[in-house]
C-alpha angles and dihedrals in degrees: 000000000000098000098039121100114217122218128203121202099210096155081105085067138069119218095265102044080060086055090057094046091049089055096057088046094056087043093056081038089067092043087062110048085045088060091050088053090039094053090033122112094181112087094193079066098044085043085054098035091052085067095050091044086054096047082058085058085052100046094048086056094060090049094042084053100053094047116099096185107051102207124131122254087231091065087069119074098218103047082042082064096047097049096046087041097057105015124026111023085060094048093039085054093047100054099030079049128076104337111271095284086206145330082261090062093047103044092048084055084048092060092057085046093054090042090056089049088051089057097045094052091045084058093051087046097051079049099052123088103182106096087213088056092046095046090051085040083054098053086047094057091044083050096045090047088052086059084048091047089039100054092048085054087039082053094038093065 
């Protein structure tokens, strides 16, 4: 996966339908990294993790903010599909499938989660035509490549 570049269509979306759809992702973001710290015996990765859990809570907040009608993504059939499809579904298999076999497993799950966040934020951003929005969109993706950058030095100790 590492060398593989993820594209997402969202030509199906408008702006704030990929809003919606962001805040679910930093919601399940946060799920995850609670589970790592949940099924971890190290306390230096759920100390870690604890940080990257916490940055989800911030995120959803920016995407919460920009949204002026509140209903959930997953009230809409289509963006439900999208988010199970590439989100969920992958992360529910992972964890309901073989017991985390270690925090480096999962971790190493967690980066390809973070890369295709990173995607998925690039495509709102190429939809987006405020500047504010672009600029905040900007500061998410560096933030979401510092977890990148966290969990491989997390996985380097």
């Amino acid at each position: 996966m590492s060398g593989t570049e993820i594209n997402f269509d969202l030509s199906e979306f408008e702006i704030e339908d990929a809003y919606k759809i962001a805040v679910v992702l930093e919601d399940e973001g946060y799920k995850f990294y609670d589970k790592i710290m949940e099924a971890s015996e190290e306390v230096r990765v759920k100390n870690e993790v604890k940080y990257l859990r916490d940055e989800e809570v911030r995120h959803k907040n920016f995407f919460q903010k920009q949204l002026k009608d509140k209903k959930s993504a997953m009230e809409d059939e289509k963006m439900q599909s999208f988010i199970r499809k590439e989100f969920i579904d992958p992360t529910a298999e992972y964890f309901d499938g073989e017991k985390i076999a270690s925090s480096s497993d999962a971790l190493r799950f967690g980066a390809v989660l973070e890369k295709k966040s990173i995607a998925f934020y690039q495509g709102i951003k190429s939809k987006e035509t405020d500047q504010d929005r672009c600029a905040e969109l900007d500061k998410i993706i560096e933030e979401e490549q510092k977890h990148l950058k966290k969990i491989y030095i997390i996985l380097s100790y």
